[in-house]
TORNUVO-188185 format. One line per 10 residues: for each residue x, y, z of C-alpha. Coordinates in pm, 1 decimal. Example, Ala and Ser with C-alpha at 12.3 -4.5 7.8 and 13.67 -1.06 7.14 Angstrom:
1230.0,-450.0,780.0 ~ 1367.0,-106.0,714.0;
END
This chain:
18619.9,-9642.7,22494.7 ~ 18337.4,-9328.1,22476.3 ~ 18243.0,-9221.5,22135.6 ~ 18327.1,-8820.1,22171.4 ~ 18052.5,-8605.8,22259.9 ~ 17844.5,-8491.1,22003.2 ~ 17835.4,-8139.8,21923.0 ~ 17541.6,-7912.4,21878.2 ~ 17559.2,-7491.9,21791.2 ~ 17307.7,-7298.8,21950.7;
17440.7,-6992.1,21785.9 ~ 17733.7,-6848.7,21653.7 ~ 17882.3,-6860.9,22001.7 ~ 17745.4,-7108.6,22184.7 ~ 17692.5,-7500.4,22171.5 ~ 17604.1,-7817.5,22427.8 ~ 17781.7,-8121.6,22447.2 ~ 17558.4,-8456.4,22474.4 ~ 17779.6,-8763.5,22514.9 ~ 17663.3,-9108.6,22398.4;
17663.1,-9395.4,22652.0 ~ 17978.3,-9591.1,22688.6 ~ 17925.1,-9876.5,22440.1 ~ 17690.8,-10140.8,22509.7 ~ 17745.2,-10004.3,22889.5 ~ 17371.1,-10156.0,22962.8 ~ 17405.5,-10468.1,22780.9 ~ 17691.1,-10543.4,22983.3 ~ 17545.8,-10509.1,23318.0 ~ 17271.0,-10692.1,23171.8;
17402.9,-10973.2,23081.0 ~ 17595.0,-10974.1,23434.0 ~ 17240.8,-10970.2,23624.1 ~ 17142.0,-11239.5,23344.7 ~ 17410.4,-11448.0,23488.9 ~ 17354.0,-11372.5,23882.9 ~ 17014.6,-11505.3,23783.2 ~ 17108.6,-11807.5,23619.6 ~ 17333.2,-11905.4,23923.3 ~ 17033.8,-11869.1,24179.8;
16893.8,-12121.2,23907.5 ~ 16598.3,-11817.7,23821.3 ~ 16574.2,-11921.7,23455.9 ~ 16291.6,-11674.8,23373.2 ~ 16455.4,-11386.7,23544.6 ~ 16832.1,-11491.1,23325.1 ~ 16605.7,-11501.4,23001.1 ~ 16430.2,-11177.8,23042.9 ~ 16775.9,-10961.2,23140.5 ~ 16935.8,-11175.3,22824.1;
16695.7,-11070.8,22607.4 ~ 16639.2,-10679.9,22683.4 ~ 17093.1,-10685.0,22609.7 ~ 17029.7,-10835.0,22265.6 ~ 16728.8,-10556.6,22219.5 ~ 17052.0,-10308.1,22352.1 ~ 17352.9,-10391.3,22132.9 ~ 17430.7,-10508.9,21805.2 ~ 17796.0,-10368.3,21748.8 ~ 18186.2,-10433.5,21875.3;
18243.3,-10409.2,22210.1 ~ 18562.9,-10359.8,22377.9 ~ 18874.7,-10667.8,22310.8 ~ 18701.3,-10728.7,21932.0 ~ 18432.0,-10929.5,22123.3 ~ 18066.3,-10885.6,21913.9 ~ 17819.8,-10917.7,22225.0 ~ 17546.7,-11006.7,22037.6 ~ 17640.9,-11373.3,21982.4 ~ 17750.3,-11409.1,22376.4;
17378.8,-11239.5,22489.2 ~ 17224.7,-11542.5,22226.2 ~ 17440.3,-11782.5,22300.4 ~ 17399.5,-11740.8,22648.1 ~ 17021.9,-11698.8,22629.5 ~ 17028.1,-12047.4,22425.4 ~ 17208.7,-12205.9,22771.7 ~ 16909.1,-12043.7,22967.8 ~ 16636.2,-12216.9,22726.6 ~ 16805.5,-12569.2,22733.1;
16723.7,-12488.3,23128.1 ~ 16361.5,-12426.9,23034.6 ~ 16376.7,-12722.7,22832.0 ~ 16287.3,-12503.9,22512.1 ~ 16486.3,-12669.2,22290.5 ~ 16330.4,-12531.3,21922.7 ~ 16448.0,-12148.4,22100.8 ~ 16726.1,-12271.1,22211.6 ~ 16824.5,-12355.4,21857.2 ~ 16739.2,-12099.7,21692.6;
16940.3,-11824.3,21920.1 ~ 17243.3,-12069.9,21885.1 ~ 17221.7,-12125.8,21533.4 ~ 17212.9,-11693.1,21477.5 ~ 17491.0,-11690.9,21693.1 ~ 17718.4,-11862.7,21480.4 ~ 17567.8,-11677.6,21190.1 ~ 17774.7,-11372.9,21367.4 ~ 18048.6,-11514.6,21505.8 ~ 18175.6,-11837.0,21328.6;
18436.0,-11913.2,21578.7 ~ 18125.9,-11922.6,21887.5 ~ 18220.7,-12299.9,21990.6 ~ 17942.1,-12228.8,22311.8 ~ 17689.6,-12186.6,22019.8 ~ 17792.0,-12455.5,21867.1 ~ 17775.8,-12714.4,22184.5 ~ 17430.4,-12544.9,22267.2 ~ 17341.3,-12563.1,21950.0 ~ 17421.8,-12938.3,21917.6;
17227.8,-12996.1,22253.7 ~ 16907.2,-12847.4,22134.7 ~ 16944.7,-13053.4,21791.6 ~ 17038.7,-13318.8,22033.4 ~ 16743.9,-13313.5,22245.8 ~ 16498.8,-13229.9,21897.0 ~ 16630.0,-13622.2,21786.2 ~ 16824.4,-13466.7,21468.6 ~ 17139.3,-13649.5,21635.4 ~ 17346.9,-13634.2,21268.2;
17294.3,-13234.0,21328.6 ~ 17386.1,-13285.6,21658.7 ~ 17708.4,-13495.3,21546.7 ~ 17822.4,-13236.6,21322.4 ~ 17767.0,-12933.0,21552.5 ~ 17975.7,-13104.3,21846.1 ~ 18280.5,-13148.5,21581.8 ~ 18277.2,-12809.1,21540.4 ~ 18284.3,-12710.3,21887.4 ~ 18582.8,-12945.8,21947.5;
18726.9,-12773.7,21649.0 ~ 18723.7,-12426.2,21772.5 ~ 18757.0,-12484.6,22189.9 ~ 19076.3,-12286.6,22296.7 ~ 19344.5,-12554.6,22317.3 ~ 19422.6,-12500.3,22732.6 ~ 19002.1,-12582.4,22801.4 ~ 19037.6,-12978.7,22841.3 ~ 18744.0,-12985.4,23052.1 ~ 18511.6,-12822.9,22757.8;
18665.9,-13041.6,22508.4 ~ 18628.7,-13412.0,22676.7 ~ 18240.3,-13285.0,22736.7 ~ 18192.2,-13197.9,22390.0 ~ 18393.6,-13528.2,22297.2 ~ 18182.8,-13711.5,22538.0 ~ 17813.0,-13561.0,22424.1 ~ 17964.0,-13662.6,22078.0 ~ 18028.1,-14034.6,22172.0 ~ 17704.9,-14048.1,22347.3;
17500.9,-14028.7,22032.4 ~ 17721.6,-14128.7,21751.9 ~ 17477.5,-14437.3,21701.5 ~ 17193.9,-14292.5,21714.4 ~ 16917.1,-14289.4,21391.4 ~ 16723.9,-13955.5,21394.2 ~ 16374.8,-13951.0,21551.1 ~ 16291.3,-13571.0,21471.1 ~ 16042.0,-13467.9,21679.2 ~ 15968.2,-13188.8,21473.9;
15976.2,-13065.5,21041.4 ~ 16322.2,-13043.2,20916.5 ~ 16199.1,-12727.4,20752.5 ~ 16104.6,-12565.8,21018.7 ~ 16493.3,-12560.3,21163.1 ~ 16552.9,-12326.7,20859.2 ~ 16220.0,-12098.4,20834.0 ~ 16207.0,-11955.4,21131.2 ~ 16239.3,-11578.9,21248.9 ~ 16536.4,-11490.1,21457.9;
16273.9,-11256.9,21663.8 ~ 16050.8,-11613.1,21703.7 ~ 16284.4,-11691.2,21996.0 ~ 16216.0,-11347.9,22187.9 ~ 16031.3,-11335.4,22485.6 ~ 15687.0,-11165.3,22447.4 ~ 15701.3,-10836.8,22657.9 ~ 16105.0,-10858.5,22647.2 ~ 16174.2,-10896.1,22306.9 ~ 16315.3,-10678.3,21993.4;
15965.6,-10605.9,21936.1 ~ 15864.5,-10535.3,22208.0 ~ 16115.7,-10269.4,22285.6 ~ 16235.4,-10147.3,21930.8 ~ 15968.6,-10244.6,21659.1 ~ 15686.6,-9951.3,21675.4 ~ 16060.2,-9707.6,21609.2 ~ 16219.3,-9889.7,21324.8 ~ 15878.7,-9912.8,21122.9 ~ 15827.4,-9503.6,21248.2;
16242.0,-9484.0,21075.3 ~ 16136.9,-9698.4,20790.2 ~ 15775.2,-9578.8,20713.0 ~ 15865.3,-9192.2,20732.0 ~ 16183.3,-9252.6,20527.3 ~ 16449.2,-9111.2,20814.0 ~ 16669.0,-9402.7,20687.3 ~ 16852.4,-9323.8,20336.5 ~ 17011.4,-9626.8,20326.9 ~ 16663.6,-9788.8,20321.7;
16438.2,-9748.7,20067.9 ~ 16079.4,-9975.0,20117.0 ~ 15685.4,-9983.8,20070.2 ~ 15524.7,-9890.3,20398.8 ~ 15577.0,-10168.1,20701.0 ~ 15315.7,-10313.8,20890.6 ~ 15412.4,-10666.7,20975.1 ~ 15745.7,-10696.8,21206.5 ~ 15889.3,-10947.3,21024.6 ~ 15873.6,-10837.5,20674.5;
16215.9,-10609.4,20675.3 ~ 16551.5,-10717.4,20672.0 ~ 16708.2,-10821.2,20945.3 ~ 17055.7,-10601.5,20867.8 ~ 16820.7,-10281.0,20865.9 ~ 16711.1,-10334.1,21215.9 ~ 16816.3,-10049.7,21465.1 ~ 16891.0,-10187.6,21825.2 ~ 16805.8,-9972.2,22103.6 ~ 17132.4,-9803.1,22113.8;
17145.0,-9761.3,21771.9 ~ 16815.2,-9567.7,21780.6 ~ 16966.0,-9337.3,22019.2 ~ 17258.1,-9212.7,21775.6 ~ 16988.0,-9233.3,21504.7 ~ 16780.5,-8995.8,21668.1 ~ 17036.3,-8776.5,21818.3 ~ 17154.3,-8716.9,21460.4 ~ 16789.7,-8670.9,21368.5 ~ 16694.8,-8410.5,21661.7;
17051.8,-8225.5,21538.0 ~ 16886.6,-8184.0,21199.7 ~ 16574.4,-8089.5,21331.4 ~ 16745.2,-7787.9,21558.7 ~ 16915.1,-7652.7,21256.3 ~ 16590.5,-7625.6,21056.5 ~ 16413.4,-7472.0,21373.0 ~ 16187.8,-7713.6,21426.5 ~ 16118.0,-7734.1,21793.6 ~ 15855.0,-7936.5,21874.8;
16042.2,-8223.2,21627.8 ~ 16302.2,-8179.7,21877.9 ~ 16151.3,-8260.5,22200.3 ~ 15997.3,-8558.9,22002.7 ~ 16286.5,-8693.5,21914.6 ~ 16470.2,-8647.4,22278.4 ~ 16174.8,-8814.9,22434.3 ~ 16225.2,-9114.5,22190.4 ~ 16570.4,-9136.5,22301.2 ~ 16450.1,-9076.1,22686.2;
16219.6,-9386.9,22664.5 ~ 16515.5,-9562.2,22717.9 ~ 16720.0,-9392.9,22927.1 ~ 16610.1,-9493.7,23320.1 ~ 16906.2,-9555.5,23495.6 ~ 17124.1,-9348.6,23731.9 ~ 17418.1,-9292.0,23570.5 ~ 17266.2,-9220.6,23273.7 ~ 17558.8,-9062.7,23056.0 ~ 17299.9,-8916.9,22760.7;
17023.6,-8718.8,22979.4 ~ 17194.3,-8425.0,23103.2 ~ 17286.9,-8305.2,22742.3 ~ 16984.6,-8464.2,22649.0 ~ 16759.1,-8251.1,22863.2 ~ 16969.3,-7947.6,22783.5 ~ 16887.5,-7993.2,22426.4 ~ 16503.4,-7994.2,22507.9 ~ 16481.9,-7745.3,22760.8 ~ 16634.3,-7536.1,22488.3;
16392.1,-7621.0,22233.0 ~ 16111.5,-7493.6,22473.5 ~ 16264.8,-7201.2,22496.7 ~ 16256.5,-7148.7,22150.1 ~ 15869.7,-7249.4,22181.0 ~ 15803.0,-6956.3,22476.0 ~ 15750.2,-7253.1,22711.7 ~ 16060.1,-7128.2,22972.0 ~ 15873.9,-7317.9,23296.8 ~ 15950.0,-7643.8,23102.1;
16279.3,-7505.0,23000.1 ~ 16352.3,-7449.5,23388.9 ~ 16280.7,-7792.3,23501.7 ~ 16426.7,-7949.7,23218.3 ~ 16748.4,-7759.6,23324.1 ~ 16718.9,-7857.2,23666.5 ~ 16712.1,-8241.6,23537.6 ~ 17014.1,-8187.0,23364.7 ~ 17204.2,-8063.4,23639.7 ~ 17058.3,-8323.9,23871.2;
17185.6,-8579.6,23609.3 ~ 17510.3,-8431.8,23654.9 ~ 17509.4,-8473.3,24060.4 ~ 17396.3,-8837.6,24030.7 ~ 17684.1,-8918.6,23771.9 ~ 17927.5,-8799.9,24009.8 ~ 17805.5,-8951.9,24318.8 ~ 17830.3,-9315.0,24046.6 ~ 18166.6,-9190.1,24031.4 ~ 18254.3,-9166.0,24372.1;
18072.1,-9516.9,24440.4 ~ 18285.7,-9643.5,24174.6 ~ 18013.6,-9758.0,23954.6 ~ 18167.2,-9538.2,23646.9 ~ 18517.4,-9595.1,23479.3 ~ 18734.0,-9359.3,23401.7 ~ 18547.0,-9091.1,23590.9 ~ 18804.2,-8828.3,23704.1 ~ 18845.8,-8792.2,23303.3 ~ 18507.9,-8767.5,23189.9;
18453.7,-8554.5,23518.7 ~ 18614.7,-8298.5,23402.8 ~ 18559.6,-8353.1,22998.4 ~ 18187.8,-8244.8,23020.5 ~ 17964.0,-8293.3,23357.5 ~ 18076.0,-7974.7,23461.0 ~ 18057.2,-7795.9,23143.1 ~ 17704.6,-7905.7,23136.8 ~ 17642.7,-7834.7,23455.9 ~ 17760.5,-7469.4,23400.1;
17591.6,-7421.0,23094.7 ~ 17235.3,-7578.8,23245.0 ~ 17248.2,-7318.2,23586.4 ~ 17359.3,-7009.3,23300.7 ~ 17098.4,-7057.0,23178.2 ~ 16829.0,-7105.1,23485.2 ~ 16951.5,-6784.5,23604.8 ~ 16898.4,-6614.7,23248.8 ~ 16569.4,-6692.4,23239.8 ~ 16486.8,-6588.0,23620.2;
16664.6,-6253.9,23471.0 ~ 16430.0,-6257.9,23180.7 ~ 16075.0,-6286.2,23416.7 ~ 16208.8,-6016.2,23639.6 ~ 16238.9,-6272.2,23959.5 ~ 16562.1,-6063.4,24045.9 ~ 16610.7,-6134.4,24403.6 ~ 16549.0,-6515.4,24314.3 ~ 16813.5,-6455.3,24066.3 ~ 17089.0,-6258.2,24300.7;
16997.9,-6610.1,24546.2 ~ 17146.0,-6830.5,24250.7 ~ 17468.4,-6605.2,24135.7 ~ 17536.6,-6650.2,24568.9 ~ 17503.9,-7059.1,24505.9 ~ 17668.7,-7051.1,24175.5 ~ 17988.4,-6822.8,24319.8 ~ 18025.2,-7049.3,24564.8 ~ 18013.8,-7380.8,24363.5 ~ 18239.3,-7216.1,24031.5;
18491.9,-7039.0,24243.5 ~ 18561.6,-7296.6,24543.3 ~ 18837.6,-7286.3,24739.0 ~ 18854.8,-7640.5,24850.4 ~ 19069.7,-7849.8,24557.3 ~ 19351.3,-7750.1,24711.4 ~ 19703.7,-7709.0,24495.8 ~ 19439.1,-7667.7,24152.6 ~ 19317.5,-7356.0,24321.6 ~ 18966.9,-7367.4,24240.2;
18718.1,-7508.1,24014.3 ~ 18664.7,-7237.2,23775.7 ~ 19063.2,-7244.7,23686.7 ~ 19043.6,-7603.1,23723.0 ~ 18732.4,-7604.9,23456.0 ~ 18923.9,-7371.7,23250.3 ~ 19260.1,-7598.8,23192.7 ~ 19128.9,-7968.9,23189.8 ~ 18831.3,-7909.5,22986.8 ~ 19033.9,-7640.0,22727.9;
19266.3,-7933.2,22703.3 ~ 19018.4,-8221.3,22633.5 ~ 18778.7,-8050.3,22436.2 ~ 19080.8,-7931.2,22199.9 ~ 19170.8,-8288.9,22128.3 ~ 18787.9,-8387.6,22099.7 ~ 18716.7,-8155.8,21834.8 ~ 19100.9,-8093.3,21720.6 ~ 19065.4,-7709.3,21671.1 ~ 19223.9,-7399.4,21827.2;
18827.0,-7242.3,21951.2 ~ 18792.6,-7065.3,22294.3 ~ 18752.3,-7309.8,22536.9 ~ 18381.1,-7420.9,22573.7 ~ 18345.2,-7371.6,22954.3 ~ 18483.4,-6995.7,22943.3 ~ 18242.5,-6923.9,22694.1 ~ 17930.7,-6976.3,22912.9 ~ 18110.5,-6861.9,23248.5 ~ 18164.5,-6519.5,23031.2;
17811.6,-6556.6,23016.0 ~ 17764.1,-6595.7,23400.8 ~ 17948.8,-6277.4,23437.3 ~ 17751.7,-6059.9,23175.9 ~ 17413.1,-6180.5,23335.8 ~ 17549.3,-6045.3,23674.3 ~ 17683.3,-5745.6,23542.7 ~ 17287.2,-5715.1,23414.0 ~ 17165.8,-5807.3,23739.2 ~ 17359.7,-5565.1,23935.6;
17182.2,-5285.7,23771.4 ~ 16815.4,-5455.2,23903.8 ~ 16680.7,-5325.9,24236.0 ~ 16352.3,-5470.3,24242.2 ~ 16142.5,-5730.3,24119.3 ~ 15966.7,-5673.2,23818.4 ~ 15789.6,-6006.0,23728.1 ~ 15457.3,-5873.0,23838.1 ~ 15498.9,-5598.0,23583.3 ~ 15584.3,-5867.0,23312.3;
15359.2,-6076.7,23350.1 ~ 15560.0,-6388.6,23438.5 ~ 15411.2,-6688.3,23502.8 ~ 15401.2,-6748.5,23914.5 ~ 15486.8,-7120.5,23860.6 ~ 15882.2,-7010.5,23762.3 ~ 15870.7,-6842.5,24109.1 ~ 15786.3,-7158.4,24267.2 ~ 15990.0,-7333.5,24011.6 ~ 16279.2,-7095.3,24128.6;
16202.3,-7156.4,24523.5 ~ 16241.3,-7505.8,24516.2 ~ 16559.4,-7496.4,24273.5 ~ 16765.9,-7269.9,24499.1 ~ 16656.0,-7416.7,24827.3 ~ 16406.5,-7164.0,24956.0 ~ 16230.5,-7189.3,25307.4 ~ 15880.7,-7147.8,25355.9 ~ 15756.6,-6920.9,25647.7 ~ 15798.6,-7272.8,25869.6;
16148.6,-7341.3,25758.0 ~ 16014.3,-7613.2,25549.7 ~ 16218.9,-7676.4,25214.0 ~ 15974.0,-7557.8,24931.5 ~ 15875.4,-7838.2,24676.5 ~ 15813.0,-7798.2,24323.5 ~ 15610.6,-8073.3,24116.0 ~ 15471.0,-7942.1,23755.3 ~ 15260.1,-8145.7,23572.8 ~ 15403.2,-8335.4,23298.7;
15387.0,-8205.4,22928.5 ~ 15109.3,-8404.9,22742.8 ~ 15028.2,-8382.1,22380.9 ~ 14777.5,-8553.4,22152.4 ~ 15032.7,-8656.1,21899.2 ~ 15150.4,-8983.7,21763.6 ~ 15500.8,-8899.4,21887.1 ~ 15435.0,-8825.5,22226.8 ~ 15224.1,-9131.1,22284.2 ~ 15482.2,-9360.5,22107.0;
15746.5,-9240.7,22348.4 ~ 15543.4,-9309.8,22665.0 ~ 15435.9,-9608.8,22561.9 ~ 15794.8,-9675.6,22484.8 ~ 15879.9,-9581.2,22797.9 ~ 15640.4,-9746.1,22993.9 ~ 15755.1,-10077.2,22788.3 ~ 16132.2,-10021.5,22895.1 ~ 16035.8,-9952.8,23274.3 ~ 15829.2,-10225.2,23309.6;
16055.7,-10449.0,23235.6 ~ 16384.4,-10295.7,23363.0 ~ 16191.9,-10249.5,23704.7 ~ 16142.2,-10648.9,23668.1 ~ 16515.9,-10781.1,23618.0 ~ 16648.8,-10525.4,23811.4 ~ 16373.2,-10476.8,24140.5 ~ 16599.4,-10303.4,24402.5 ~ 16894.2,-10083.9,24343.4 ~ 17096.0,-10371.4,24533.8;
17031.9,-10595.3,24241.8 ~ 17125.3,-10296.3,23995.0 ~ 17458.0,-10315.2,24176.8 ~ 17551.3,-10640.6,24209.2 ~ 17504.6,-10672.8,23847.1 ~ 17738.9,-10369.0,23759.1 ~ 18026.8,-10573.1,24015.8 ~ 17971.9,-10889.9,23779.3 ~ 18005.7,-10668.9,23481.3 ~ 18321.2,-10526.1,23608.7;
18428.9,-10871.0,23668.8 ~ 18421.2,-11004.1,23380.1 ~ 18560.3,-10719.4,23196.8 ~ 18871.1,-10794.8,23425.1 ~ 18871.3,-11115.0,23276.7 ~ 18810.2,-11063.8,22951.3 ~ 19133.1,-10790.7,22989.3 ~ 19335.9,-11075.1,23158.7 ~ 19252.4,-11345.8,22884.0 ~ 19356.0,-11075.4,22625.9;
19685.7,-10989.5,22773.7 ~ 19733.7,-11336.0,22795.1 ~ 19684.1,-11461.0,22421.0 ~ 19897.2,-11115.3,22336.6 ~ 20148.8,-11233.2,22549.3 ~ 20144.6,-11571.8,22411.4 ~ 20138.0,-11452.0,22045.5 ~ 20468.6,-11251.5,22125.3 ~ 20620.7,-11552.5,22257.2 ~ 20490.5,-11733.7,21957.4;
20654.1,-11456.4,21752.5 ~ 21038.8,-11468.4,21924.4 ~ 21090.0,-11793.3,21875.1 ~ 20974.2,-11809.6,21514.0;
END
């Protein structure tokens, strides 16, 4: 169901592990707040989370089931509601274009041809519903036969150009600030115009609809795009094209269990390194490891599948690798007692006493993830978590030598130290907790201002389907629901198909 995660060498030794989203994860719950919101009969709210899914996905999901004709089919349903019956056309009409077989498309599509006065159109479209309605759904199939009947007499009084039912834009449909667009269109020209794309070869791009419709990268496809694109770039050494390229993919990653950030901020906080900036390296480490933490605690609330499994396949190898790596640098800037604070947190968290018959984590660590990462990458290497806890222990062996603090004699920057007093849970001389805020990175280029502006797109608008975490929730039970029935109608036809099968 997860595509394995994707592999990137630091050295000869080392590498990080950043795993992709499960597919179309987000379009899912989407499309379940889309239809919480169409129940409570809050049109706007249904057309807004339908159309941010069909920015999200454009590939298979799970049962053979493309998603994109369900998100437009569905969102054609919410415009009949709104009485926008060109729109509602048009995101019928391209969801039969992907899925023949759609017979919702088709009677939506028949009602907004219906309701346009091309009632021949409509005629034909509500024969092909009835044509392709799953035999046991009598109640779908007298409606259809009945919307049929109702019109069969009917001359045409088009109340718009025949033409225009064939020369419009699929994006016409798209809301303004929720739309393709909107979310994805200032990235595919950036692909397009800079040639990132091999398989796409064309003059420079300035008007949105002027390139092909196939060549179009959804949002999660311009996350693999530019994962494989910041993997280049850290090969070639090329830091700052890096952090570019993460932040891209960060625009539109904002919500808790967010399965691409931790290895996401990994890879960046690396790249600064690379780029002497080691107080952005530290916090971006931090991220990752509070990434981590609020993955498991989705885990424990049951808001994640399969999560004992992908548990142990990589949170806590990132996890590991992230605090290594904290504690390194605090090493490096001579913050040594900070440093001897973090090896007493880290003891306690790697070699834990409380998972019973497994012994402890680090042994657990060891087994599971030797196992799992074998099969991911089906070779014989050392296993990936022992390489950075090796790590751990040659960075205390260093530290053991260090009596005092020598960051004043280095010259290290004093914001790690506060960076470092927050991270491990320092007291002030109150007994206050000690709270580090650093401000953000800024830069004048055309990347970093099309990622914030990116990202201030994708907030705005997640923020306004989804405006309290109770909402966020609710929509992640209906996804779960109907992923139960989606499994239960599958077992069922398999079932059927075997019976079908034995008596042949």
């Amino acid at each position: 169901m997860w595509d394995d995660p994707k592999k990137i060498q630091i050295d000869d030794k080392l590498h990080i592990l950043i795993t992709p989203e499960p597919p179309a994860k987000n379009a899912r719950i989407l499309a379940g707040r889309g239809k919480i919101l169409y129940g409570k009969c809050d049109y706007n709210g249904a057309l807004n989370a339908y159309s941010i899914a069909i920015s999200s996905v454009n590939d298979f999901g799970i049962f053979s089931c493309n998603l994109t004709p369900q998100h437009l089919s569905n969102r054609a349903m919410v415009y009949l509601k709104l009485k926008n019956y060109f729109f509602a056309y048009i995101d019928a009409n391209e969801a039969i274009k992907i899925d023949k077989y759609a017979w919702k498309a088709y009677y939506r599509k028949g009602q907004a041809l219906e309701a346009l006065g091309f009632f021949s159109m409509a005629i034909d479209c509500y024969d092909e519903c009835l044509k392709h309605i799953p035999e046991d759904d009598e109640k779908s199939k007298k409606q259809a036969q009945k919307d049929k009947e109702a019109i069969q007499d009917k001359a045409d009084t088009n109340q718009m150009d025949h033409a225009s039912l064939s020369s419009y834009h699929p994006f016409d449909s798209d809301p303004p600030n929720f739309g393709r667009e909107y979310f994805t269109g200032e990235l595919n020209r950036f692909i397009w115009n800079n040639a990132l794309d091999e398989e796409f070869n064309h003059d420079k791009i300035t008007d949105p609809k002027s390139a092909e419709l196939n060549h179009w990268k959804t949002i999660e496809e311009l996350q693999r795009f530019f994962l494989k694109q910041a993997k280049k770039e850290y090969k070639t050494k090329n830091w700052k094209q890096v952090i570019y390229y993460v932040d891209f993919m960060r625009a539109f990653s904002i919500v808790q269990d967010d399965w691409m950030a931790p290895g996401l901020m990994v890879l960046r906080a690396l790249a600064w390194t690379q780029l002497g900036k080691d107080l952005y390296a530290c916090v971006d480490y931090s991220e990752a490891v509070n990434k981590c933490n609020s993955i498991i605690v989705s885990f424990h609330q049951g808001f994640c599948f399969g999560a004992y499994y992908e548990e142990k396949r990589w949170i806590r190898f990132t996890k590991t690798l992230a605090n290594v790596q904290i504690l390194e640098l605090a090493i490096k800037h001579g913050f040594y007692s900070h440093a001897k604070m973090l090896v007493n947190v880290l003891d306690k968290w790697i070699y834990a006493e409380d998972q019973g018959p497994r012994q402890n984590i680090r042994e657990s660590m060891m087994q599971s993830l030797g196992e799992v990462m074998n099969s991911i990458f089906q070779d014989k290497e050392k296993d990936d978590v022992k390489i950075w806890l090796d790590k751990y222990e040659v960075l205390k062996k260093v530290l053991k030598k260090k009596k005092e603090d020598e960051y004043k004699k280095k010259c290290s920057e004093p914001n790690i130290l506060l960076f470092l007093d927050s991270y491990i849970d320092k007291k002030d001389t109150s007994g206050n907790k000690r709270i580090f805020v650093m401000k953000p990175w800024e830069d004048d280029s055309q990347f970093y201002k099309l990622a914030q502006t990116l990202k201030c797109h994708y907030q705005n608008a997640w923020k306004e389907v989804f405006p309290t975490v109770k909402d966020w929730n609710g929509a992640v039970k209906e996804r779960k629901k109907s992923e139960n029935e989606a499994r239960l109608k599958q077992y069922e036809k398999e079932e059927k198909e075997k019976e079908s099968k034995l008596r042949k």
